[in-house]
Each structure stands twice: as structure tokens, then as C-alpha cells.
Residue frames relative to the residue before (quaternion, step in Angstrom):
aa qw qx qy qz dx dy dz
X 1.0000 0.0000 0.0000 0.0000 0.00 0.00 0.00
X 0.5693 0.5517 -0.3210 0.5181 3.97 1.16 -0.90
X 0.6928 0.3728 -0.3596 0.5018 3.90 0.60 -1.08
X 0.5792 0.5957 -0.4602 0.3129 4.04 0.81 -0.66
X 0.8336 0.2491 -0.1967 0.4520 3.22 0.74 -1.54
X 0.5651 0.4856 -0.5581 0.3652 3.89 0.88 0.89
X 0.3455 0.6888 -0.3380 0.5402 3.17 1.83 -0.23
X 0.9169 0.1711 -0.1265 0.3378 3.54 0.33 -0.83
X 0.2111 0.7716 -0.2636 0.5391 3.06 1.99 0.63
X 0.7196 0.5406 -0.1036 0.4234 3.29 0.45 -1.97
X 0.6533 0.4391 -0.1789 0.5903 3.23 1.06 -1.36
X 0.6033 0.4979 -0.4488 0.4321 3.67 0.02 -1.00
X 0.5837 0.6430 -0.1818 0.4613 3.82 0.80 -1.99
X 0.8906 0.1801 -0.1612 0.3853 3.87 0.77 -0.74
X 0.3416 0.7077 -0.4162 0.4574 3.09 1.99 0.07
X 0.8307 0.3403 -0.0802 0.4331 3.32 0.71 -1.49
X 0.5276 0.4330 -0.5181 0.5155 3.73 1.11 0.38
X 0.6788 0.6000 -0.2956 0.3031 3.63 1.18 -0.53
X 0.4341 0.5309 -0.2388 0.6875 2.88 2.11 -0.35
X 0.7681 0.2911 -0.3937 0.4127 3.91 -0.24 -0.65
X 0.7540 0.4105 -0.3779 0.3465 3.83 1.04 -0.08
X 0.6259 0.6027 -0.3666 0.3326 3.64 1.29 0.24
X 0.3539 0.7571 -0.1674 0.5230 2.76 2.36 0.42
X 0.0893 -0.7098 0.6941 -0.0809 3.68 -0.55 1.28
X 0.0507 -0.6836 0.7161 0.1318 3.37 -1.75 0.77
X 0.1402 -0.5467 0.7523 0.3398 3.66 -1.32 0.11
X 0.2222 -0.6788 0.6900 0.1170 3.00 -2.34 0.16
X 0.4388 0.7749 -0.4237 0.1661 3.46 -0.12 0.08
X 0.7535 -0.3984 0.4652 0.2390 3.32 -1.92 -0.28
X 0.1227 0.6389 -0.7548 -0.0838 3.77 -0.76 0.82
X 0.0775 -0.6687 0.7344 -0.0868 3.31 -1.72 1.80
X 0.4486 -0.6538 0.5165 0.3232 3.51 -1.24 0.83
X 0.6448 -0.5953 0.3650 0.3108 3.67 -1.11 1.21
X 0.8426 0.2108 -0.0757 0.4898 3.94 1.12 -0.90
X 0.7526 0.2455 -0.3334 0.5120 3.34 1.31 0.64
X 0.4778 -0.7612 0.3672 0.2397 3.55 1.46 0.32
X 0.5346 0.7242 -0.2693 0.3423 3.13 1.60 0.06
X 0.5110 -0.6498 0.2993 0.4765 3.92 -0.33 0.78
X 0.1610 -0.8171 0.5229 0.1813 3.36 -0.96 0.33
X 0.3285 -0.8507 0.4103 -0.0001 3.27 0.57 1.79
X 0.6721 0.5817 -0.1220 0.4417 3.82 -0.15 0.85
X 0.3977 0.8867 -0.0977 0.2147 2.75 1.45 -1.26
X 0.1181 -0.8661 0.4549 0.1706 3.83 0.08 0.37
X 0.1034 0.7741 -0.6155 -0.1057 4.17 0.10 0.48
X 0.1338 -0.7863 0.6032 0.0023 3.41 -1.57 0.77
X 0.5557 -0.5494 0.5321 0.3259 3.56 -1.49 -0.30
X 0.3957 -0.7252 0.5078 0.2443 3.60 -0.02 0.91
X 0.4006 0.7715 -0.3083 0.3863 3.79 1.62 -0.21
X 0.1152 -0.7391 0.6210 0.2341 3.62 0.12 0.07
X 0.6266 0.4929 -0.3748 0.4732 4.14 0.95 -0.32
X 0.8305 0.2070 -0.3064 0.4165 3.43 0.90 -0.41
X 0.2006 -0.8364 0.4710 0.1959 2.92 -1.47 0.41
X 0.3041 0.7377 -0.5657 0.2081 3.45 0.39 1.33
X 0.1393 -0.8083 0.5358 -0.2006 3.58 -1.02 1.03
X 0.0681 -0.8667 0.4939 0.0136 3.39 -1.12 0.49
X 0.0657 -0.8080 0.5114 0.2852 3.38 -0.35 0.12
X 0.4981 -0.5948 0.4907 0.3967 4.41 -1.46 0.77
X 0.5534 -0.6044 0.5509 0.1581 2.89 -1.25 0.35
X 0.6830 -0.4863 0.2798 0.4677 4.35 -0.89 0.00
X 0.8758 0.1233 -0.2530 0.3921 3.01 1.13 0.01
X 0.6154 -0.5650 0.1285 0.5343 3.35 1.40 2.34
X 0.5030 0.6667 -0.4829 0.2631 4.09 0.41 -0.15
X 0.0844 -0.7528 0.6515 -0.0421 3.93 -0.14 0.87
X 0.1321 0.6206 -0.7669 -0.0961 3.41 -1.83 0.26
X 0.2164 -0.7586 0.6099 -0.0760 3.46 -1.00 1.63
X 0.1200 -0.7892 0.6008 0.0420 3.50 -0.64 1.30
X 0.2211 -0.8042 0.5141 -0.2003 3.56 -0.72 1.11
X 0.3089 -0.8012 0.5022 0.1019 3.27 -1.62 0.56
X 0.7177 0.0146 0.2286 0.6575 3.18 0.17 -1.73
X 0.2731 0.7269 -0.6238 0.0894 4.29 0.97 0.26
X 0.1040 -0.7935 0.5310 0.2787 3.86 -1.25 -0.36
X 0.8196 0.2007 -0.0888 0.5292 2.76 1.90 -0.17
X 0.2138 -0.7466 0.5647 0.2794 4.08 -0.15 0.30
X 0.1221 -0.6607 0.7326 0.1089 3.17 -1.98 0.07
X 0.2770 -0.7956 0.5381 0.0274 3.20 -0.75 1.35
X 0.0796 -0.8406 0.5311 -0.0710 4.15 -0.35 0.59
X 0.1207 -0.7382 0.6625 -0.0385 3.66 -0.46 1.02
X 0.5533 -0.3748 0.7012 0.2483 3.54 -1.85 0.28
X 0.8858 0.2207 0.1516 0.3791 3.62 -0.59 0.17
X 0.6750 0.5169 -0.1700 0.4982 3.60 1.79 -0.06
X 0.1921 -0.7498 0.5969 0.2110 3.77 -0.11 0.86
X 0.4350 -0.6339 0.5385 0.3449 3.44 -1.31 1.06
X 0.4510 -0.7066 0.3714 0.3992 3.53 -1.55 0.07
């Protein structure tokens, strides 16, 4: 019974490192193109319509977006025309 459940430990232990490495993060800065100012609020997405990971900046525009398989982001402001 002791060798089953280190037996199933081990596995549990690589299920989830196998999960924390197929994982990508961006980090970065959302600034407004003509005042350079953060832009606190901010919405960042997967350009994926299948996926649905997302983030929102923080007061001073700084985001960290964790991801899979994204190829593309969309960024969205309150007040921001897309380009």
C-alpha cells in the first residue's frame, strides 16, 4: 500500500510539472501611443476565438498573461481606438 501511494505521488508530481512547462507567460507594459502614459485597466487577450485566456494591467499598465498555444494578443482600453 506505501509503494502504491509513492507510486502515485510521482505521477501526480509529473502530471503537474508537465502542465507548468507547456505554459508561456508574457510580461510587459501597456503605454498610450501619444502620451506614453500607463494605461491601467487594460484588457490583453488571445486573438484565438477557442481560447480563453486573458488578463487585465494593473495602475501602472504592467500585465503578466499565462498562455498556451496563443499566436496572437489583443489589447483593449476604455477610451482607446484600436489601430
Amino acid at each position: 500500500m506505501l509503494m502504491y501511494r509513492y507510486l502515485l505521488s510521482v505521477i501526480a508530481g509529473m502530471m503537474v510539472m508537465l502542465q507548468l512547462s507547456a505554459q508561456q507567460t508574457i510580461k510587459g507594459k501597456i503605454i498610450g501611443k501619444n502620451t506614453k502614459e500607463p494605461v491601467a485597466g487594460a484588457s490583453i487577450q488571445c486573438s484565438d476565438t477557442a481560447c480563453r485566456c486573458g488578463c487585465t494591467a494593473n495602475n501602472s499598465g504592467e500585465f503578466q498573461l499565462h498562455f498556451k498555444d496563443c499566436k496572437g494578443h489583443i489589447v483593449t482600453g476604455i477610451g482607446f481606438l484600436g489601430a
